[in-house]
C-alpha positions as CSV (number, residue, x, y, z in Angstrom):
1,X,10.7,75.1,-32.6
2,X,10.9,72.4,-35.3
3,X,13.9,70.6,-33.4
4,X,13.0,66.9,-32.8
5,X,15.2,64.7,-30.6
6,X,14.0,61.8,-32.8
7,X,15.9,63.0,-35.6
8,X,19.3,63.3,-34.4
9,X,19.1,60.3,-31.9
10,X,22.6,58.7,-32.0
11,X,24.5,60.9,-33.9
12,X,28.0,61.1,-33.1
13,X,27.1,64.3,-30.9
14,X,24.8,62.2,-28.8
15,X,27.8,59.6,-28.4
16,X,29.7,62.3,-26.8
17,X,27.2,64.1,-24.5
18,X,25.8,61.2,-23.2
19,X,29.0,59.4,-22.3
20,X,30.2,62.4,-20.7
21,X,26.9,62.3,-18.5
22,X,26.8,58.3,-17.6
23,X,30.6,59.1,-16.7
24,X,29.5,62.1,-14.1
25,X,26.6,60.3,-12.7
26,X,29.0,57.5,-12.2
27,X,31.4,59.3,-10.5
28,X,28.7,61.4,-8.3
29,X,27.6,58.1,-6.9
30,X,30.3,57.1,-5.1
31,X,28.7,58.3,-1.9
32,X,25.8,60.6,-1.7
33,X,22.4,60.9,-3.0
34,X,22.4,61.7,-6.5
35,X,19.6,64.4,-8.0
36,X,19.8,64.1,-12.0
37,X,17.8,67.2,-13.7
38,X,17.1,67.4,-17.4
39,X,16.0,70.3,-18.9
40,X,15.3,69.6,-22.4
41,X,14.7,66.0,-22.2
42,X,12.5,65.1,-25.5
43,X,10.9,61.8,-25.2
44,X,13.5,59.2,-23.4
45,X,13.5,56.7,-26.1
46,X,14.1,56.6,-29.7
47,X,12.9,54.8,-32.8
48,X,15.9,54.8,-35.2
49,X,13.8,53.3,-37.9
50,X,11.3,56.3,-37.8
51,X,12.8,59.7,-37.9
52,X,15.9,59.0,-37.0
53,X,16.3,56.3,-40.4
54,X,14.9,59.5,-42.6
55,X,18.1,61.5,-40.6
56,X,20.7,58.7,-41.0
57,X,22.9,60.2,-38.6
58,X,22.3,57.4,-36.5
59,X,24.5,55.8,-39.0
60,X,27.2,57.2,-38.5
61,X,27.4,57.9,-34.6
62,X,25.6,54.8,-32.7
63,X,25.6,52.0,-35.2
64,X,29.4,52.7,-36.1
65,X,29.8,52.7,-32.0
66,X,28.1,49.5,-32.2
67,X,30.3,47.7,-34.4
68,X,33.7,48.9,-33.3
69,X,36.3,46.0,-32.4
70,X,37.6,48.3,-29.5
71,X,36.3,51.2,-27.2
72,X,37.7,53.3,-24.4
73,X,35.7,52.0,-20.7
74,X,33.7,55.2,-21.1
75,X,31.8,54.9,-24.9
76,X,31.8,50.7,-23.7
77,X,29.6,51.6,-21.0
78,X,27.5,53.5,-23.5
79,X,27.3,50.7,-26.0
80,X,26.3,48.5,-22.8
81,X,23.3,50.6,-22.0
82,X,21.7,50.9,-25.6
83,X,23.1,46.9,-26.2
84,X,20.7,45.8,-23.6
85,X,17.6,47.1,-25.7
86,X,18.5,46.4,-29.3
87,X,19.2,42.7,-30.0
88,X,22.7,42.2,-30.1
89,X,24.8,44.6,-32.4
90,X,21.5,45.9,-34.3
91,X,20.5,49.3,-33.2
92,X,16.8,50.1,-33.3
93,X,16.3,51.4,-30.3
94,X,18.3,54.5,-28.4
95,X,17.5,55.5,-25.2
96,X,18.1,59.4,-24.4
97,X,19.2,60.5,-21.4
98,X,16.3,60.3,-19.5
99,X,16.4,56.7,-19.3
100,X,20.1,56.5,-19.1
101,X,19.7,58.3,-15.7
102,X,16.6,56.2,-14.8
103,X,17.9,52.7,-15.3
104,X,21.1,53.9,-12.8
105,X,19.4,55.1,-10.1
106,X,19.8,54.0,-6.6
107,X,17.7,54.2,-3.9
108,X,17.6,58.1,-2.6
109,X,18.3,59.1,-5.9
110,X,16.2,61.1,-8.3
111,X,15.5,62.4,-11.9
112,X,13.4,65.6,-13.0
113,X,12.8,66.0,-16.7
114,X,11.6,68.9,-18.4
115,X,10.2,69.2,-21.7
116,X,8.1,72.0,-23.2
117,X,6.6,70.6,-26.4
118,X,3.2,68.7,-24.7
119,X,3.4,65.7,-27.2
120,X,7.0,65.3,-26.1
121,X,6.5,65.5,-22.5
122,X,3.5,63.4,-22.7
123,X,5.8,60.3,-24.1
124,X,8.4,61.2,-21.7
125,X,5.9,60.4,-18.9
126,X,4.9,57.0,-20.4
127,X,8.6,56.4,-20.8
128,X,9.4,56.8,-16.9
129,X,6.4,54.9,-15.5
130,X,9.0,52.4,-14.9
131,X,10.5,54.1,-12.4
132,X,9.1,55.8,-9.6
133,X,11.9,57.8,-8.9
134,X,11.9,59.3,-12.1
135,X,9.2,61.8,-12.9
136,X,8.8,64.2,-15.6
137,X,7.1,68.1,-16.5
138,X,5.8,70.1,-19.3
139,X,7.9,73.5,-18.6
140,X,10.2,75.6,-19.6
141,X,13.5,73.7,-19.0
142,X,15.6,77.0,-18.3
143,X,13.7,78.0,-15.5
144,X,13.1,74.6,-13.8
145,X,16.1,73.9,-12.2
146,X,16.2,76.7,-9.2
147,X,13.0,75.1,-8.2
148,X,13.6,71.5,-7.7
149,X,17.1,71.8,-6.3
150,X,17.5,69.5,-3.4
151,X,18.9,70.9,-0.3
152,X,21.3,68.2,0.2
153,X,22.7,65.4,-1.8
154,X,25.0,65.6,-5.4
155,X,23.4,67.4,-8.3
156,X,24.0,67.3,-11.6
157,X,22.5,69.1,-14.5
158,X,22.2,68.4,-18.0
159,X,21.7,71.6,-20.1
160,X,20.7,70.6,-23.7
161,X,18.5,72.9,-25.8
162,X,18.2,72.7,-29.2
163,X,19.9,76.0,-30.5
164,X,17.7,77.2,-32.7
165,X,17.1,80.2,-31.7
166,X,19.5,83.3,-31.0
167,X,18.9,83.6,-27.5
168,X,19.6,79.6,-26.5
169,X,23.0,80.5,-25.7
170,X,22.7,83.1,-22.9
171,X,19.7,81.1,-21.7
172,X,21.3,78.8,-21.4
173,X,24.5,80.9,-19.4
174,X,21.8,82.1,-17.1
175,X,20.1,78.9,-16.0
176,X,23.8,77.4,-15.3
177,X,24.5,80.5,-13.3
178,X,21.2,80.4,-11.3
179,X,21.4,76.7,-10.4
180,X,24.8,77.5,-9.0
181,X,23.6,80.5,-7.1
182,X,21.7,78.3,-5.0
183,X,23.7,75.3,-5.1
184,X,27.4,76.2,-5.5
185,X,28.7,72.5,-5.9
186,X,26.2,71.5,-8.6
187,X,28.0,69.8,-11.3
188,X,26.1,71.2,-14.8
189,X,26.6,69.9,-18.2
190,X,26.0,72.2,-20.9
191,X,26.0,70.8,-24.6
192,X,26.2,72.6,-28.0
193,X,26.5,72.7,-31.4
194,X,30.2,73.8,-33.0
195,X,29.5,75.6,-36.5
196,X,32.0,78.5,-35.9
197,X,34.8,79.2,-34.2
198,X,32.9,82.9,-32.8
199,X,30.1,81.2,-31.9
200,X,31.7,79.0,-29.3
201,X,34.2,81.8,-28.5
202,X,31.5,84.5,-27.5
203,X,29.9,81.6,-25.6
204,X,32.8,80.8,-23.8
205,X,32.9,84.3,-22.8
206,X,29.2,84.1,-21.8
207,X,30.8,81.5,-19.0
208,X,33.5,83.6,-18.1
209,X,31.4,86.5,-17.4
210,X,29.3,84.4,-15.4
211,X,31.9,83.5,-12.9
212,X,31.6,79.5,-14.1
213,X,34.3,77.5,-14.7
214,X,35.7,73.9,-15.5
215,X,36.2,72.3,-18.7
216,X,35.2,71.8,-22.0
217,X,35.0,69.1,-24.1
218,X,35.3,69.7,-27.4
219,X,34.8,67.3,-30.6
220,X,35.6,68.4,-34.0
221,X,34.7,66.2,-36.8
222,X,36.2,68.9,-39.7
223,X,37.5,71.9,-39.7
224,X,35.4,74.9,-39.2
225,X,34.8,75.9,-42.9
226,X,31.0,75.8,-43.6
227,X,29.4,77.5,-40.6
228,X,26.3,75.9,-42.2
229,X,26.7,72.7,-40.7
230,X,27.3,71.0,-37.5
231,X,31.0,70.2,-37.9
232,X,31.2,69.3,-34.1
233,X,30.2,70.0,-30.5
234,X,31.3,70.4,-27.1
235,X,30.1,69.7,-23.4
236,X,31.2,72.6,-20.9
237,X,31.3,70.6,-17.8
238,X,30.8,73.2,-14.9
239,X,32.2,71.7,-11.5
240,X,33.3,68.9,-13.5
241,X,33.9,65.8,-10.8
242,X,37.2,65.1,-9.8
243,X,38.6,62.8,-12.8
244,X,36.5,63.7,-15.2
245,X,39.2,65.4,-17.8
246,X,40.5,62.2,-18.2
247,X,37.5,60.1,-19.2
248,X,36.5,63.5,-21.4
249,X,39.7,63.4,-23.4
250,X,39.3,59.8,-24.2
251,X,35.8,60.2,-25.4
252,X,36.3,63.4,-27.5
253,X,39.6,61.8,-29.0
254,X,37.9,58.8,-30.0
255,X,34.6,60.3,-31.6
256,X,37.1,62.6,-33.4
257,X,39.4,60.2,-35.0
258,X,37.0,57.3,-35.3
259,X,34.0,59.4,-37.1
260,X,35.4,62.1,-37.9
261,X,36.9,63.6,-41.2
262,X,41.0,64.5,-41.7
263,X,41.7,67.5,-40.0
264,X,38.8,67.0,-37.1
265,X,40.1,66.7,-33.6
266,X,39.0,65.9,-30.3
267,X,40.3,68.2,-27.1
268,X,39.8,69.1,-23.5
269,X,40.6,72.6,-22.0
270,X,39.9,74.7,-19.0
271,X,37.9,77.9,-19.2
């Protein structure tokens, strides 16, 4: 795969997955032991002024975050977490999620991340020596999570390949389904691209035949004219937390209207 986390880090679809996740780790942590796993975790931190300045998207998801005059509590906390390792407003560092989760864990929490490119998982591992409860593995993220369920405790899973290839999709279907085999009140969060309108259709009906439900979170920046290009994306938050369609809305609406082009909207529906 040629897919480098590096080189979308901050982009306006990174705004929107990963303040859908701080907002579901939040809200798992009001009581039990949380487990966090990651199954396409790339490298935890990101240099905006090496790929991600050749990119420029950064430009116009993170640093436009950055300098808003107003925020809903949800894309605040956000800008809070990448604030405290950038110097002030200036964004050259973003940190992905595996060091979103890692700086909010509590003790008797935990975080697996899985990466399969070596060089990737190698700097995820140097990225998490700060936390001990925090560990990381070369594998295939869409088999991993089965095997490091915990028996007891909150889980949440964060599915987020990098559709490339044809068969991401229904991998992606089948690891949901199998992590809720075994644990039935796993809370997954599946991200993807929006090109086309059939593409998310036939993968909506990839969940359906699944027997998973819960809501999707869906943020178009333009209408869906040139399947060519990312023109949005969506989470489909499986066992979404109680509360949750609320904070979604606000984020997808914002990310929409702020960054977004006339005609893109930002929605929350049940599937």
């Amino acid at each position: 795969m040629n897919y480098r986390h590096s080189f979308h880090a901050g982009n306006f679809a990174d705004l929107v997955k990963h303040a859908l996740l701080l907002d579901s780790m939040a809200r798992l942590q009001q009581d039990r032991p949380l487990t966090v796993i990651d199954t396409h975790a790339g490298r935890g931190l990101y240099d905006l002024s090496g790929d991600g300045a050749r990119s420029r998207e950064a430009e116009a998801g993170i640093a436009r975050l950055m300098s808003a005059d107003a925020l809903p509590p949800e894309l605040a906390r956000l800008a809070d977490a990448v604030r405290t390792r950038n110097a002030g407003d200036t964004v050259r560092w973003y940190p992905g999620s595996p060091v979103l989760v890692a700086e909010r864990l509590r003790p008797g929490d935990a975080y697996r991340g899985f990466e399969l490119r070596p060089e990737e998982a190698e700097a995820l591992t140097a990225t998490l020596a700060l936390w001990p409860a925090a560990a990381a593995s070369e594998a295939d993220g869409y088999e991993a999570p089965p095997g490091v369920l915990p028996t007891d405790g909150s889980v949440l899973v964060l599915i987020d390949p990098p559709f490339e290839r044809p068969d991401d999709y229904r991998r992606a279907v089948e690891a949901a389904r199998a992590t809720r085999s075994r644990r039935p009140d796993a809370v997954i969060a599946i991200w993807l691209p929006i090109k086309d309108a059939e593409t998310l259709d036939a993968f909506v009906r990839g969940l359906e035949a699944a027997r998973l439900t819960g809501l999707m979170a869906e943020c178009r920046l333009r209408p869906l004219t040139n399947p060519m290009k990312m023109n949005g994306c969506a989470v489909a938050l499986i066992g979404a937390p109680y509360g949750a369609e609320t904070s979604a809305r606000s984020i997808v609406e914002w990310v929409a209207t702020t960054l977004g082009e006339p005609g893109g909207r930002g929605e929350v529906w049940r599937f």
